[in-house]
C-alpha positions as CSV (number, residue, x, y, z in Angstrom):
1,X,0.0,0.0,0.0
2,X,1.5,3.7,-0.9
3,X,2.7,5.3,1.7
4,X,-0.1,8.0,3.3
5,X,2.7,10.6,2.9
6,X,3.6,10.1,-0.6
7,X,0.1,10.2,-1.6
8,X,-0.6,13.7,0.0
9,X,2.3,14.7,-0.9
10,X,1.1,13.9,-4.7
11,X,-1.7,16.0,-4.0
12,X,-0.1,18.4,-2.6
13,X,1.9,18.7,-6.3
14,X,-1.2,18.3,-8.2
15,X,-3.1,21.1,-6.2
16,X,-0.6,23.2,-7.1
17,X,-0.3,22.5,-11.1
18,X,-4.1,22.9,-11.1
19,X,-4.4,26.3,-9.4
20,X,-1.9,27.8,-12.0
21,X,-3.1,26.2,-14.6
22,X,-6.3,27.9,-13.6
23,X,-4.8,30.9,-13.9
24,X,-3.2,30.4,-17.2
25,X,-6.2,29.2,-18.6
26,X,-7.9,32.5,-17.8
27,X,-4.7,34.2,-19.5
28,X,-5.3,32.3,-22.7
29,X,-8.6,33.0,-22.6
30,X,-8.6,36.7,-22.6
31,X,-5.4,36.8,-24.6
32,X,-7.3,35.1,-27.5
33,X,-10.3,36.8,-27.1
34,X,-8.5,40.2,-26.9
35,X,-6.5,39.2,-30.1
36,X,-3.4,39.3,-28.6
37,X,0.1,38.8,-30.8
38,X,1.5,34.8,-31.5
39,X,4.4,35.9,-29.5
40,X,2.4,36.5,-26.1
41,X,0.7,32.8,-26.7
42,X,3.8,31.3,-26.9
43,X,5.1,33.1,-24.2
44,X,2.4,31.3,-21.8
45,X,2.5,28.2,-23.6
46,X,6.6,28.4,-22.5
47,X,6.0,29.3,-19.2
48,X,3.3,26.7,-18.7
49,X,4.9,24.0,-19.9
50,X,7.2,24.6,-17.1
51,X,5.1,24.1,-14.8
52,X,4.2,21.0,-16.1
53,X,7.0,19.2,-16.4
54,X,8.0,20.8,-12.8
55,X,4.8,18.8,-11.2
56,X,6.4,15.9,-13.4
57,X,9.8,15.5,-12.0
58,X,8.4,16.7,-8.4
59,X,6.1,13.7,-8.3
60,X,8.8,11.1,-9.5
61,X,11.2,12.6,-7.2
62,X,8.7,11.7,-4.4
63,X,8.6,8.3,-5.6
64,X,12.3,7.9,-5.8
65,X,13.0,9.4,-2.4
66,X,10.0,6.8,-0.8
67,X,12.1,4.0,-2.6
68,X,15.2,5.1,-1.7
69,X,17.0,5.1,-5.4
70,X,20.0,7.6,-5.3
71,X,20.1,7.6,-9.1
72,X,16.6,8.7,-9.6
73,X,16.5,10.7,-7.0
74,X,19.3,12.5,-8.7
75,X,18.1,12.4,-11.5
76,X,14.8,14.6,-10.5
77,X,16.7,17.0,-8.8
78,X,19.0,17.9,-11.7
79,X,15.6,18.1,-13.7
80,X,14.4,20.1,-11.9
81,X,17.5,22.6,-11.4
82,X,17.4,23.3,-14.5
83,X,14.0,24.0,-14.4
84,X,14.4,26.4,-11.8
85,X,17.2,28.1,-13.9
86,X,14.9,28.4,-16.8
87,X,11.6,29.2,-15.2
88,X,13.8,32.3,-13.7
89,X,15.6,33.3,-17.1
90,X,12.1,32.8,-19.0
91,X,10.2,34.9,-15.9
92,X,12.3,38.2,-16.4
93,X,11.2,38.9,-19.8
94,X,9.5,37.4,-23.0
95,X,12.2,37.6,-25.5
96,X,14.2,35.1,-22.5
97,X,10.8,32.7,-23.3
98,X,11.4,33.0,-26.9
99,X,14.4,32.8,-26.9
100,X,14.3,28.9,-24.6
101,X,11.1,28.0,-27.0
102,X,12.8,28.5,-30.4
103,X,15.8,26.0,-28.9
104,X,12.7,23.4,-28.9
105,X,13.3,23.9,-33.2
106,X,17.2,23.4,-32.5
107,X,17.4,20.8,-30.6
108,X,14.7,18.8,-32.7
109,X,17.6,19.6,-35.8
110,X,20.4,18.2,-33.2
111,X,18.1,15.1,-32.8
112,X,17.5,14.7,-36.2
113,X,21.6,15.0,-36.8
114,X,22.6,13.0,-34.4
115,X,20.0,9.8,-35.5
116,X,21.1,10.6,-39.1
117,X,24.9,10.0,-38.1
118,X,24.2,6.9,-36.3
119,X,22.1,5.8,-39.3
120,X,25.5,6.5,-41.1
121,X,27.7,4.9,-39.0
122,X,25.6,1.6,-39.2
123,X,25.0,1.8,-42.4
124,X,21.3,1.5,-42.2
125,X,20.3,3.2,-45.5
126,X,16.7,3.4,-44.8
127,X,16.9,5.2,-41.7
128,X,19.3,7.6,-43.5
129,X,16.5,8.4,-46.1
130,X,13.8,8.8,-43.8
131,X,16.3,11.5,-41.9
132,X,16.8,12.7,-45.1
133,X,12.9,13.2,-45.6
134,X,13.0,15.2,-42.2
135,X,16.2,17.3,-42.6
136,X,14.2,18.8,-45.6
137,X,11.3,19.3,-43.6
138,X,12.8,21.0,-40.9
139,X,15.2,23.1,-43.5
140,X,11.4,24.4,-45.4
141,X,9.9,25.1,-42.3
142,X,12.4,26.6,-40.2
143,X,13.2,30.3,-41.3
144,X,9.8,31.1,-41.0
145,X,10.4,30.8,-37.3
146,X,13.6,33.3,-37.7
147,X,15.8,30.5,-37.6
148,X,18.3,29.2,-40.3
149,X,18.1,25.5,-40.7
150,X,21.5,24.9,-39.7
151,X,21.3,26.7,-37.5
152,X,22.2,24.6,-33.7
153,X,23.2,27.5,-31.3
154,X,21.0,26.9,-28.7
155,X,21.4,28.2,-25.1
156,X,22.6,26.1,-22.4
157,X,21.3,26.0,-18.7
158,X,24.7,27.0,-17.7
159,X,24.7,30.2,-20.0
160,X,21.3,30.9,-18.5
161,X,22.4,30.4,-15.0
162,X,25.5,32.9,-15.8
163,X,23.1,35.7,-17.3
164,X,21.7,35.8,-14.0
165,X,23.9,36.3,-11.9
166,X,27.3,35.2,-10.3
167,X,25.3,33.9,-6.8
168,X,22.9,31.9,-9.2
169,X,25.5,30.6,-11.5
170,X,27.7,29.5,-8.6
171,X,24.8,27.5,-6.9
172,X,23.5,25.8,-10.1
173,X,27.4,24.5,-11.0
174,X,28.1,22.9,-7.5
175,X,24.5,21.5,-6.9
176,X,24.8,20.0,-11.2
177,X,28.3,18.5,-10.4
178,X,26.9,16.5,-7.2
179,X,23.9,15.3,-8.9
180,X,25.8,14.8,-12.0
181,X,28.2,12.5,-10.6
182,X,25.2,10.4,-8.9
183,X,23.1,10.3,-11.9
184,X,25.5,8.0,-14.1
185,X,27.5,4.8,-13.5
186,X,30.5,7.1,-12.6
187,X,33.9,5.9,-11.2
188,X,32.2,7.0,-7.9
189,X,29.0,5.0,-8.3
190,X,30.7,1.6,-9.8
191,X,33.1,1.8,-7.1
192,X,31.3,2.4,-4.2
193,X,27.7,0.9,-4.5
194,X,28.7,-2.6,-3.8
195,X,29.9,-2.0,-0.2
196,X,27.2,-2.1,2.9
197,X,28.3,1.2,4.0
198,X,27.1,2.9,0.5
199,X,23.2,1.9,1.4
200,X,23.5,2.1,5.1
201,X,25.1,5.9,5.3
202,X,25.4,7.1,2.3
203,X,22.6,6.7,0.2
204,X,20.1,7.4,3.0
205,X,21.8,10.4,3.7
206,X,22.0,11.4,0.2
207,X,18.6,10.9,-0.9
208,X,17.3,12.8,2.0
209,X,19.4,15.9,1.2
210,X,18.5,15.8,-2.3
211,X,15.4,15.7,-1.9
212,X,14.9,19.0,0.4
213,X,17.0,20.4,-2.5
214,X,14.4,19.4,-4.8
215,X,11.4,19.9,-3.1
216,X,12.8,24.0,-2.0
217,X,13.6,24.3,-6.0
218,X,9.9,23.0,-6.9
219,X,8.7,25.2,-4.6
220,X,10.4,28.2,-5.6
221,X,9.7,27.4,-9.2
222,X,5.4,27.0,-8.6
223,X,5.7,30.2,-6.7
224,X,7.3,32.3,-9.3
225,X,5.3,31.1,-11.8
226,X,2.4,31.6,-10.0
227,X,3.3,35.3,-9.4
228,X,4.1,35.2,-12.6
229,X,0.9,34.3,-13.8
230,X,-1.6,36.4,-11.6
231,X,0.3,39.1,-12.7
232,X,-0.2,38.7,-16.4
233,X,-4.0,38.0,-16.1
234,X,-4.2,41.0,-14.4
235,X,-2.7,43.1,-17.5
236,X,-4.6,40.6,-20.0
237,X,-8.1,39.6,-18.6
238,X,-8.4,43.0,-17.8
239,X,-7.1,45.1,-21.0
240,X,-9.3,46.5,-23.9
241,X,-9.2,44.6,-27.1
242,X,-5.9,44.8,-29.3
């Protein structure tokens, strides 16, 4: 039987998506009735989806922590570092939230690449045509999104982190390289996990510190967004029509 904990804690996270996604709802809602620009929908739809994957790793990280797994405990956390570092970068201004959702159109090109030189290095012809087939899709369609098709500069979270500040980028490098060497088979995992000690101390230890850093980031992140949120209704819901 789930523990009593866990599953108020799930509501708990679930209570919290729903009450912004309330509000972003109502944003939507007078946005698109108040013909407001593409740029302001994606803008929420960037912000939003966020929040949803925030309630995703926060939920799985209560899972792992109730079953004790280090790795995916880990794991969650780092998820949802990052997603603190973005849903502050994206919060500051719009053109940030562009800028993160038009990476969504780079980094489907770096997928596409990287399966395409696989494809290559197997040899695996038909896989290298149907790549093809979507390389040429993606090159057709992406300039009308401002965006050259070869185009594979996206930002990374630690370029983020650094544009806001020295205190924020410190914290996000030493919190990444912990998690980071506890999410993979490291040297440090392989040659440690074996021994008693490792699950006795260590990983007890570790999970529980992880996740108070995890549940403080989720936290901060669902009230930001929140903020966030109100705020913009407030200026949307409310404004005469464009």
């Amino acid at each position: 039987m789930e523990d009593p904990r866990l599953i108020k804690a799930k509501a708990r996270i679930e209570a919290a998506r729903t009450a912004i996604a309330d509000v972003f709802k109502e944003i939507l809602d007078g946005a698109e009735g108040n013909g407001c620009q593409p740029e302001l929908l994606k803008y929420i739809g960037t912000l939003y989806g966020i929040v949803h994957q925030t309630a995703t790793a926060y939920s799985q990280l209560w899972d792992a922590a109730a079953q004790a797994n280090l790795m995916y405990c880990a794991c969650n956390t780092r998820n949802l570092l990052e997603l603190g570092i973005w849903s502050e970068y994206c919060s500051i201004a719009q053109e940030n939230a562009l800028r993160f959702a038009d990476d969504a159109i780079r980094d489907y090109a770096g997928i596409l690449g990287a399966i395409s030189g696989l494809a290559s290095a197997w040899d695996d012809q038909r896989s290298l045509d149907d790549v093809s087939e979507l390389l040429k899709w993606h090159a057709a369609r992406s300039p009308s999104h401002g965006i050259a098709a070869d185009d594979r500069k996206y930002l990374r979270v630690s370029d983020a982190a650094r544009e806001l500040g020295p205190a924020v980028e410190e914290s996000f490098k030493a919190i990444n390289t912990v998690v980071s060497k506890l999410v993979h088979p490291t040297a440090f995992v392989v040659n440690n996990a074996a021994y008693p000690a490792w699950k006795q101390t260590f990983v007890d230890e570790t999970v529980k510190q992880l996740f108070s850093i995890g549940v403080s980031i989720a936290d901060a992140i669902f009230n930001r967004l929140l903020g966030k949120a109100t705020a913009m209704r407030s200026l949307v819901v409310n404004q005469a029509p464009l």
